[in-house]
C-alpha positions in Angstrom: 34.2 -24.0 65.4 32.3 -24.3 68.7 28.9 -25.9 68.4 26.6 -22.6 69.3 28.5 -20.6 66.7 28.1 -23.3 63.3 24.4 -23.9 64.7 23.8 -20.0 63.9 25.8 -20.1 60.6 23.6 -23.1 59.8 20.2 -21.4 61.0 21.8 -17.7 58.9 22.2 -19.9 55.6 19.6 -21.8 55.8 17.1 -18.6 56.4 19.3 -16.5 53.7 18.3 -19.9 50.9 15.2 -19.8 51.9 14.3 -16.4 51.1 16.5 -16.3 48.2 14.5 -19.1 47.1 11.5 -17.1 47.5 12.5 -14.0 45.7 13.3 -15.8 42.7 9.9 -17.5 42.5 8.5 -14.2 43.5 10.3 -12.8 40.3 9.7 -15.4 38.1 5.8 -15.5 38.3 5.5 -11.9 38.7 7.6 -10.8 35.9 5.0 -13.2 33.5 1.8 -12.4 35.2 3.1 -8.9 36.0 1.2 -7.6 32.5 -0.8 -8.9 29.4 1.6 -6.3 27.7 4.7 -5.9 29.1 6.2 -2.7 28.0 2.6 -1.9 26.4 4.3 -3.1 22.9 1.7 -4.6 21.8 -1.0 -1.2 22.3 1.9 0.9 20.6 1.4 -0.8 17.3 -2.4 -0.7 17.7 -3.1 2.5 18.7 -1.8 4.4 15.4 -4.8 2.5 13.8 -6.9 5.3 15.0 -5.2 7.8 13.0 -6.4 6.4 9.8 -9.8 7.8 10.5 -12.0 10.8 9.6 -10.7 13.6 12.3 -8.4 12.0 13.7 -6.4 14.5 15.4 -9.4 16.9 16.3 -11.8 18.0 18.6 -14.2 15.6 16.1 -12.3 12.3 17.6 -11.1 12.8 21.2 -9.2 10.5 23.2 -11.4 9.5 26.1 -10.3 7.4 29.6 -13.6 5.7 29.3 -16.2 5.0 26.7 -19.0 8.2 26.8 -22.4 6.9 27.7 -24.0 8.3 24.6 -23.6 6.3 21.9 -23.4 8.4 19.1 -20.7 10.8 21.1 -17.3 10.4 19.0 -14.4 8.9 20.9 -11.0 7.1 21.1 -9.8 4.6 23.7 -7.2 2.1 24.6 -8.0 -1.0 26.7 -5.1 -2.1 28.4 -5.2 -5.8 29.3 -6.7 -7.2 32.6 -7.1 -10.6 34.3 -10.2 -12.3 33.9 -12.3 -15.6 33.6 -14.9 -14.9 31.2 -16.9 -18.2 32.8 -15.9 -18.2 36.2 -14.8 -21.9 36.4 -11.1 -22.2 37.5 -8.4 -22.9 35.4 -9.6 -20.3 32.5 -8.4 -17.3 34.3 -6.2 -15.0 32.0 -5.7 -11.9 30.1 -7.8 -10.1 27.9 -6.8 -8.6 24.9 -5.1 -5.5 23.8 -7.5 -3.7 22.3 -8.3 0.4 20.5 -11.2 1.3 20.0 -13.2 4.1 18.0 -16.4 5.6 17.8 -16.6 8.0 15.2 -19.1 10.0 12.9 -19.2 9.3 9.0 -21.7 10.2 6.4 -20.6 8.2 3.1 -20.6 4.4 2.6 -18.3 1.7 3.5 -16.1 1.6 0.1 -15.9 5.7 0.8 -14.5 5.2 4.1 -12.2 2.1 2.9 -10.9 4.1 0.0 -9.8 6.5 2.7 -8.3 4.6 5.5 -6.7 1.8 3.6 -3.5 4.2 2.2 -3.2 5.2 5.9 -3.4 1.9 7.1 -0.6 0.7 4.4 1.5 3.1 5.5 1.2 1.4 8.7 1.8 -2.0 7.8 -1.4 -3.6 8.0 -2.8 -5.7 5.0 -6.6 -5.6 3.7 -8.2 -8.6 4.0 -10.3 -9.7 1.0 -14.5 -10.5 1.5 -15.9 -12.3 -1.0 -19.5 -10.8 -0.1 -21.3 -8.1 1.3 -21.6 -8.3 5.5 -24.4 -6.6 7.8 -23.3 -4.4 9.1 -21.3 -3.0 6.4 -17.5 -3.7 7.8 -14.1 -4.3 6.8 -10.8 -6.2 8.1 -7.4 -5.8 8.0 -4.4 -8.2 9.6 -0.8 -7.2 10.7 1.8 -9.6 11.7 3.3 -7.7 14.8 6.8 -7.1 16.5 6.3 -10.3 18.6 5.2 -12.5 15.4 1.7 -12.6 16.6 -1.2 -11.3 14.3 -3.7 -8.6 14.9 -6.8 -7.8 13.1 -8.4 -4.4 12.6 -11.8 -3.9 11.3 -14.1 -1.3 11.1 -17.8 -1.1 10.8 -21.3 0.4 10.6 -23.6 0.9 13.3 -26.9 1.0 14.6 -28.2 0.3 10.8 -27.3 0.7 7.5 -28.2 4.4 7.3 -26.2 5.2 10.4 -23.7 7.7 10.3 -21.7 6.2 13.7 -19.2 3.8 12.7 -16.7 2.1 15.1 -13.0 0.9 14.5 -11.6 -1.9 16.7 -8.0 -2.7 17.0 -7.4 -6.3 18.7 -4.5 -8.4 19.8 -3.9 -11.1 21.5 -2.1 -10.6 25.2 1.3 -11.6 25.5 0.8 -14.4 28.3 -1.9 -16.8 29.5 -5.4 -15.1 27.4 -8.6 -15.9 29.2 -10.7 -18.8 27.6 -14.0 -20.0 28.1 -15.0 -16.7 26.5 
């Protein structure tokens, strides 16, 4: 082979490595950092949650895109996860969690609204979790083991006082990935 011809095979395979190289890195870091839920698996087995409450599936309990500036104003959401550093020093950048959330109007007590979410939350696979004493505000916790063997917690509780009729339900996983610390 003359020398002008296997100096451009050499520069053509050399520049062809190179970017192969490049595309695989490319690949590898953005298929992990790409989501803190790839496939959103992890908000598919939170966001049934929500239909364990009081009007869930009505005008009373709409699904919103952002959380209603009033308060009191009924809603359901789901919080996909995003990067972050809660404290802004480097080195605790991550995700944040997968979380559903819901704001939602009810007029009876805690054990009331236990008695009738826990059969729809069974159904669901999630577990009550026992409290040996009263909290303020009045709440209550479940815990599922999910697909990916990591747990999630539910809980729901009263707010803005113990006479309060708006209660809120949150729904929280940890991200699949790198999760934020120094939160």
């Amino acid at each position: 082979m003359k020398r002008p011809v296997r100096r451009r095979v050499f520069w053509t395979l050399g520049a062809s490595l190179v970017l192969l190289m490049a595309v695989a890195i490319w690949a590898l870091t953005s298929w992990n950092a790409a989501s803190g839920d790839p496939g959103s698996r992890v908000m598919d087995q939170l966001t049934p949650t929500v239909s364990s409450l009081p009007g869930y599936g009505t005008a009373a309990l709409p699904w919103v895109n952002q959380i209603p500036q009033s308060l009191m104003a009924p809603y359901a959401i789901r919080d996909e996860p995003f990067q972050e550093s809660c404290d802004g020093i480097a080195g605790t950048q991550g995700w944040s969690q997968v979380v559903v959330q819901a704001g939602f109007k009810w007029t009876k007590g805690l054990s009331a609204l236990v008695s009738y979410m826990e059969p729809r939350l069974k159904k669901l696979g999630w577990s009550i979790v026992a409290h040996s004493r009263a909290s303020n505000p009045p709440s209550q916790n479940w815990v599922k083991t999910l697909s990916n063997g990591s747990r999630a917690n539910v809980s729901v509780s009263q707010g803005f006082g113990a006479h309060s009729s708006h209660w809120q339900l949150d729904a929280i996983a940890k991200p699949v990935g790198t999760p934020a610390s120094g939160c």
